[in-house]
C-alpha positions, 0 to 999 in steps of 0.5 A: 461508499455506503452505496455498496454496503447498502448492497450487501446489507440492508438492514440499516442497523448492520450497516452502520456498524462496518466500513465498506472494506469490513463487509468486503472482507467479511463476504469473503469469509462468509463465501469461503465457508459457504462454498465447502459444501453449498450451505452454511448452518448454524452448525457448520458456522460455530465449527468455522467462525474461528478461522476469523482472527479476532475469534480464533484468537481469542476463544477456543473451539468449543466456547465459540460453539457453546456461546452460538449455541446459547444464543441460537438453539436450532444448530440446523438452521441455514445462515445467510450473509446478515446473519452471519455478521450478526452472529460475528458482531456478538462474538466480536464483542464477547472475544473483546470483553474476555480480553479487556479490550471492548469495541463498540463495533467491528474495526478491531476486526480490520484496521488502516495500517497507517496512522497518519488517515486522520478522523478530526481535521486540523486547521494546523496541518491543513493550512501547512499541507495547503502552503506545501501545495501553493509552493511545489504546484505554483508554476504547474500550467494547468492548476495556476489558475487554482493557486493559491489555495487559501489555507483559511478556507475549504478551497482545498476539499473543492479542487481535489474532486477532479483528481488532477491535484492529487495526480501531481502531488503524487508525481512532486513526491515521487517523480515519474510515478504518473505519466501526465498523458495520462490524467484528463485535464480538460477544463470540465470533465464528465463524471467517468474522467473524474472517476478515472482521475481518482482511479489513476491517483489511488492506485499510484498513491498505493504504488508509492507506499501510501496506504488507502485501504479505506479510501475510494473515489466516491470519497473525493468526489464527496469530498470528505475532508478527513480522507482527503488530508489523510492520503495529502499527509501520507504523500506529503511525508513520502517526499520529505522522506525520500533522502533518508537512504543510503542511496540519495544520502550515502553520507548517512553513513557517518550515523554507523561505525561499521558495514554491520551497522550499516546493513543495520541502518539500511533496513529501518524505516525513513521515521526511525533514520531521521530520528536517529540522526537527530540524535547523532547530532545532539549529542554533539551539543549539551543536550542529554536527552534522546528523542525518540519520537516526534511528539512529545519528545519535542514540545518544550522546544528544547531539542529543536533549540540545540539541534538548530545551534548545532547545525547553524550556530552562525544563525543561533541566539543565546536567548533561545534556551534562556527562557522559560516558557517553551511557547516563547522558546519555540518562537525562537526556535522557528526564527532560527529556522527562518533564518537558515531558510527552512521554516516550514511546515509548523507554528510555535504552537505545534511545536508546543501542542505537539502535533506529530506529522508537522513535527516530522515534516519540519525536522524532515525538511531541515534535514534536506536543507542542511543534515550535517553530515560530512563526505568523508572517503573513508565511511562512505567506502563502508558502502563497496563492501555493500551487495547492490542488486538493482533486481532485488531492491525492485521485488522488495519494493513492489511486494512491501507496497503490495502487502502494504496495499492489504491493509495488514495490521501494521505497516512494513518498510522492509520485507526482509526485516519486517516479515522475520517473526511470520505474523504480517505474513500470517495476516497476508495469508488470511487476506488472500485465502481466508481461514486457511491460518490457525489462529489458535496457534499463531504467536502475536508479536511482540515476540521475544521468544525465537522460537515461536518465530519459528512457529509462526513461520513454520506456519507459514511454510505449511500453509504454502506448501498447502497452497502448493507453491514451490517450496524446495529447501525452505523452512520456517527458520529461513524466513527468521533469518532473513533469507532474502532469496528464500522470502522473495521466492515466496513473496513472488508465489503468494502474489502470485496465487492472490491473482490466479485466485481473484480470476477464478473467483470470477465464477461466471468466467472460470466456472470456479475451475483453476486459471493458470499461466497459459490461459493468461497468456492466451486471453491476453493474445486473443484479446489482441488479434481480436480487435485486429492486431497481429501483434502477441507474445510468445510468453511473459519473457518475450523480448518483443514486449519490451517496445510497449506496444502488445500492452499498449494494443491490449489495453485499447482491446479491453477500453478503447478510448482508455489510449490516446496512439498520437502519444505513443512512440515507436518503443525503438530507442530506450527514452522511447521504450520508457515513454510507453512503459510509464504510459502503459502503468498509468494507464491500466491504473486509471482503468482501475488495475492495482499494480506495482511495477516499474518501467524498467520491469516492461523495458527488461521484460521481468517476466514475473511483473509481466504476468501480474500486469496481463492478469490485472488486466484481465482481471479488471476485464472481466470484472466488468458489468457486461454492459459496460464493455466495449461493444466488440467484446460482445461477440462469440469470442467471450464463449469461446475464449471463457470455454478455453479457460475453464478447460485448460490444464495446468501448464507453466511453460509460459512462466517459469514461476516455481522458484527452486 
């Protein structure tokens, strides 16, 4: 990682004090404010620094312009990028003092939005992550010959550098994400199939809902063990939490009293679900107290104690809640666990220590083995009373995981729930255009107040009406409310701007004029009829698209050993038409594309996650050192098609993607 730091910083001291992420974002902004007027000044800066979060919160206009110019007396003086972090890292500092918050360097500026990407390693959770793989990878052909791990050892840290490992995990928690076709298994792989293993793994560990904002392949090449255990303890959780829904668990229903509770309980994440359940079934015991987290909440033992008689008194010992010392209590508590099959995941001592990923693991993964609930008719027919809309659940996943993927201050397990106080989509904005949010009249949560929801979302509004999206009917208030439609209209705008944006940016090949639709769409087919093929699409709702093949055909134009054609199939029946879908995704993710559609979007052609598909694709093209391209893209046809796209006029006849 700090190979790239190294190439935007060369100042030592300025690389220590950022993360690769950091300085990215930071160029950004630094690019942004350049680009107004060709120069950035020590005058223009004091004017525009405060378009930064953590300045513009913090400090007015003029105390930012008073400090820059304490410091700096010469206002005309023109700023480059290491100067420009220079002034921010003071200015950062100044901020934080002013609100009793000091940091000894820049992360308060971008911060992981997942706590579960740990800095210290723990034996503990290593050993119960290791155990979890030997059990759920022990019959996998290819890594028996790895398995067992020895949890004592760093063996772990030394299997995952190929990427396999990591490729199944994903694919044990969350089956299907990963065609395995796509993964190199050789016995020995070159540093290039490494690399795109560990391609293939982060952009589906991204599609699942972990967050990597801070991890990159070099670090699983280099095995820094800290990242490593991270994205295994975030996969890990993503599988142990997969029942805790209404759809795979409708029995979860008996939790609510009625369908309003319902929609309630739909909309928390799978933590608070499970916690809640606990809850329910303790309050059939003796025990008084509500847990409410799985730390310290938990470390006397107690709890567990009560909950695992309530579950399997036949298996229960009189003895358990008799003593007094919570270690000893905890022992007996896991042999009551043993005893009913699902010890797992934590020792008396975690218990005790209170360590909180093992804790929600082990109450997880009793919840799978036995909940408690009951199957009654008449609660789970709270559930027909329930809209289900397949299509609307598929846009809410893949613009969460999405969002999730920005590493936003705070992580969001439902878009409709989450986005209502306007804040993380504020945060959203500034990541995908920077400085175009008004820190200054931003409200932070926690909000009590309704009304200053609304200004945030009115914020929001007014920002994608500047941005010129289709907003018809839409205000501030509709976001509060929770207006489905309405927010997954603007999701779908604002993903889809992020887009158009990171092609134009691609200056060399937009010539920062504007990309539209259409010259995705005749990027895509030139690539294509280019490397020989007759196949094209018509527009991103082409039916012919649902086969696979076009992508298939599109992807070998762009890499052409990226697609093995003895593992594609006619794309003539549904099962085949899902082995290329499946194929395709995992595919553009090992070239590098960040995408999060499913197979089902191919198969029915959505036309919206048609278009982010060809554009990432696109996009990861033309990104591409030119020496590292495939030889037949250089020819006259880049001249040619990068004139056509710096030319082309606006035309959204391809997609219909303003959304009345």
């Amino acid at each position: 990682m700090s190979g790239y730091v190294g190439i935007l910083v060369s100042d030592p001291c300025l690389q220590n004090q950022f993360t690769q992420v950091e300085l990215r974002s930071l160029k950004s902004h630094f690019t942004s404010m350049r680009r107004e007027n060709g120069k950035l000044t020590l005058g223009d800066l004091a004017s525009r620094i405060s378009r930064l979060k953590v300045v513009g919160e913090n400090l007015s206009d003029q105390e930012t312009t008073d400090f820059i110019a304490a410091l700096y007396p010469n206002f005309n003086d023109e700023v480059d990028f290491e100067s420009f972090l220079k002034v921010y890292l003071k200015l950062h500092a100044h901020a934080s003092s002013r609100t009793g918050n000091p940091a000894k360097n820049s992360s308060a500026f971008l911060k992981a939005a997942t706590t579960t990407l740990l800095h210290t390693i723990s034996e503990s959770e290593k050993a119960s992550y290791v155990a979890h793989i030997n059990n759920y990878l022990a019959q996998d052909g290819f890594l028996n010959k790895y398995l067992p791990i020895d949890p004592s050892s760093n063996d772990l840290f030394e299997i995952v550098k190929d990427g396999v490992l990591l490729c199944k995990l994903i694919n044990v928690a969350v089956p299907g994400t990963i065609d395995e076709r796509a993964i190199n298994t050789k016995r020995l792989l070159n540093p290039w199939e490494r690399n795109e293993n560990h391609t293939l793994c982060l952009n589906s560990a991204k599609a699942i809902g972990c967050t990597v904002v801070n991890i990159g392949t070099q670090d699983f090449i280099e095995g820094r063990r800290h990242l490593v255990l991270g994205l295994i303890s975030q996969i890990i959780k993503i599988q142990l939490l997969a029942d805790l829904n209404l759809k795979k668990t409708p029995q979860l229903v008996e939790l609510v009293d009625d369908s309003k509770d319902v929609e309630e309980l739909m909309s928390l994440p799978p933590e608070k679900i499970l916690l809640r359940w606990m809850n329910f079934q303790l309050n059939k015991s003796s025990y008084k107290k509500t847990v409410t987290n799985f730390s310290t909440d938990v470390k006397d033992a107690e709890a567990y104690a009560h909950l695992l008689n309530v579950l399997a008194p036949e298996h229960s010992n009189p003895s358990t809640l008799a003593v007094k010392d919570p270690l000893q209590r905890a022992k007996l508590v896991l042999d009551h666990a043993d005893r009913m099959g699902c010890k797992r995941y934590l020792t008396a001592k975690d218990i005790v220590d209170g360590s909180p990923n093992l804790n929600l693991a082990f109450v997880a993964h009793v919840f799978q083995h036995r909940n408690g609930l009951s199957t009654q008719t008449k609660q789970i027919s709270f559930l027909e009373t329930l809209p289900d809309d397949a299509q609307v659940s598929r846009e809410e996943r893949v613009f969460r995981f999405w969002i999730n993927s920005l590493g936003n201050s705070t992580y969001i397990d439902n878009v409709f729930e989450d986005l209502r106080n306007g804040w993380i989509l504020l945060e959203t904005l500034d990541k995908v255009s920077p400085g175009i949010v008004n820190w200054k009249v931003a409200n932070k949560p926690p909000i009590k107040l309704p009304f200053k929801k609304v200004e945030n979302c009115n914020q929001v509004v007014k920002i994608g009406k500047q941005l010129k999206f289709s907003l018809v009917n839409i205000a501030g208030n509709d976001i509060v409310q929770g207006n489905k439609k309405l927010i997954l209209a603007y999701l779908w705008q604002l993903m889809r701007f992020n887009i158009l944006q990171l092609l134009k940016n691609l200056r060399s090949h937009s010539h920062g004029k504007e990309i539209t639709d259409v010259d995705i769409l005749r990027w895509a087919n030139t690539k294509v009829s280019n490397s020989g093929s007759q196949s094209r699409m018509d527009s991103f709702k082409d039916k012919s698209l649902s086969d696979g093949i076009f992508f298939l055909e599109l992807l070998s134009a762009v890499q052409p050993r990226s697609v093995n054609w003895s593992l594609v199939t006619e794309g003539v029946t549904d099962e085949q038409k899902k082995m290329n879908a499946t194929y395709i995704i995992s595919i553009a993710r090992k070239l590098g594309c960040s995408i999060f559609l499913l197979p089902e979007d191919i198969i029915e052609v959505n036309q919206k996650m048609i278009l982010t598909l060809t554009a990432s694709i696109m996009y990861w093209f033309l990104k591409q050192p030119v020496e590292e391209k495939p030889a037949a893209t250089l020819d006259s046809e880049n001249g040619s098609q990068l004139e056509t796209l710096s030319n082309s006029t606006t035309d959204d006849s391809a997609s219909e993607s303003s959304v009345e």
